[in-house]
C-alpha positions in Angstrom: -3.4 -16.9 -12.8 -1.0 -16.0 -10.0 2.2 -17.3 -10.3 4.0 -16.7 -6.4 7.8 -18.4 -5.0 6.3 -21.3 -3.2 9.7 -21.9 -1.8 9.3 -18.9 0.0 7.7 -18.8 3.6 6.9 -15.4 3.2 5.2 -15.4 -0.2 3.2 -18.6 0.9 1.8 -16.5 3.9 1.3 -13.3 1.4 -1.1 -15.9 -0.9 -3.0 -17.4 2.1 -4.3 -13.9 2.6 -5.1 -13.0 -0.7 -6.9 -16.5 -0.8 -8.7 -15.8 1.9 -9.8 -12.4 0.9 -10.5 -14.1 -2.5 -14.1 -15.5 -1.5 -15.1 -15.7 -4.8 -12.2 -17.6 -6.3 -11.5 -14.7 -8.8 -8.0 -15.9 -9.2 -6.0 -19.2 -9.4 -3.1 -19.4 -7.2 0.2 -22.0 -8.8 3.5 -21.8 -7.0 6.7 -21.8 -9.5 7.0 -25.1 -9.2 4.0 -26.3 -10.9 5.6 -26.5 -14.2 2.4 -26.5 -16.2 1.2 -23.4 -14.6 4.2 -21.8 -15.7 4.1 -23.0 -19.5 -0.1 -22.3 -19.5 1.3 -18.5 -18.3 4.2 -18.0 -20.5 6.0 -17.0 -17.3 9.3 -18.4 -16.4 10.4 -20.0 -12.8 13.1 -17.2 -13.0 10.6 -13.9 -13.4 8.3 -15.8 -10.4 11.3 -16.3 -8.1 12.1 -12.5 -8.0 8.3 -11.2 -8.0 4.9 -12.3 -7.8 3.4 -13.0 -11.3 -0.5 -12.3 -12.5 -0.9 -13.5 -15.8 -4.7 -12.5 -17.0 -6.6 -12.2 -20.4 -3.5 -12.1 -21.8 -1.1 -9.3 -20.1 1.7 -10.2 -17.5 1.6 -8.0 -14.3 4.7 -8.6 -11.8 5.2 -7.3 -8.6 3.6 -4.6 -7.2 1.4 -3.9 -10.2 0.4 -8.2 -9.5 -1.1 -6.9 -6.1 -2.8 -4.3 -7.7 -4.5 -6.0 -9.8 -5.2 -8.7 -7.7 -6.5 -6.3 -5.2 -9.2 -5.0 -8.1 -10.7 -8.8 -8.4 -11.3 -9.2 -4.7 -15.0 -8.2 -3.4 -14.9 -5.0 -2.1 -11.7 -4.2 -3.5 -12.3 -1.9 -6.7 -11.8 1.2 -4.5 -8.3 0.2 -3.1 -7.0 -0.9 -6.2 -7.8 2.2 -7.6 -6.0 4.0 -4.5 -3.0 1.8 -5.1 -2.9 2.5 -8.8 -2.6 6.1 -8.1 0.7 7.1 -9.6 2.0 8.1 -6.3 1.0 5.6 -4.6 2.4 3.2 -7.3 5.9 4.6 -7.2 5.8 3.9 -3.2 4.2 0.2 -3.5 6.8 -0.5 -5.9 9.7 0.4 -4.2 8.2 -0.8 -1.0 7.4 -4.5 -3.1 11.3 -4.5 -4.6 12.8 -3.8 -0.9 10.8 -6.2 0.9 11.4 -9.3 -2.3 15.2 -8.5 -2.0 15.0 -9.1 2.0 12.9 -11.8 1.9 14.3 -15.2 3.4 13.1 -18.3 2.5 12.1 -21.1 4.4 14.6 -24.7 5.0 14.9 -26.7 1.8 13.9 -24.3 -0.7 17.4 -24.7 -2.0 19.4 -22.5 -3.9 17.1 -20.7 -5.8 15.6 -18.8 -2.4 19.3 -17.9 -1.9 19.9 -13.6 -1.4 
């Protein structure tokens, strides 16, 4: 299950693509506030608000390392996520993923939590 800041304009616009790319519903998609999705993941609102969350046979990805193995689900995709695993390419993605999070600005009435 992906667990994304639904708060967040940004991130919502981010999981409309994956969705999309997702044509074979590999993944569920919960924003942070669907308190159940959160409790069935273990993850708390806190960890989703800084960085997209993958929760999957049980093993927590965050960030970065969420796209990449998001990217390995999607049809077609086996051969990117491998490029994006690379380690690289990993230490790039993830910098890239925490400047982009800590720029991010989220959308009117998200309230204080989408606060940087």
């Amino acid at each position: 299950m992906v667990i994304y800041d639904d708060g967040c304009g940004f991130c919502r616009r981010c999981v409309e693509v994956l969705k999309a790319l997702d044509r074979r519903g590999g993944q569920r998609y919960e924003g942070l506030s669907n308190e159940e999705a959160l409790r069935e993941t273990g993850i708390r609102a806190e960890e989703a608000e800084r960085e997209l969350k993958l929760a999957v046979g049980g093993e927590v990805y965050g960030g970065y390392d969420a796209i990449v193995e998001i990217v390995r689900t999607l049809p077609g995709g086996g051969l990117a996520g491998m490029v994006m695993g690379l380690g690289p390419m990993r230490r790039l993605g993830r910098k890239m993923y925490r400047a982009v999070a800590a720029r991010r600005r989220c959308g009117q009435g998200a309230g204080e939590r989408c606060r940087r």
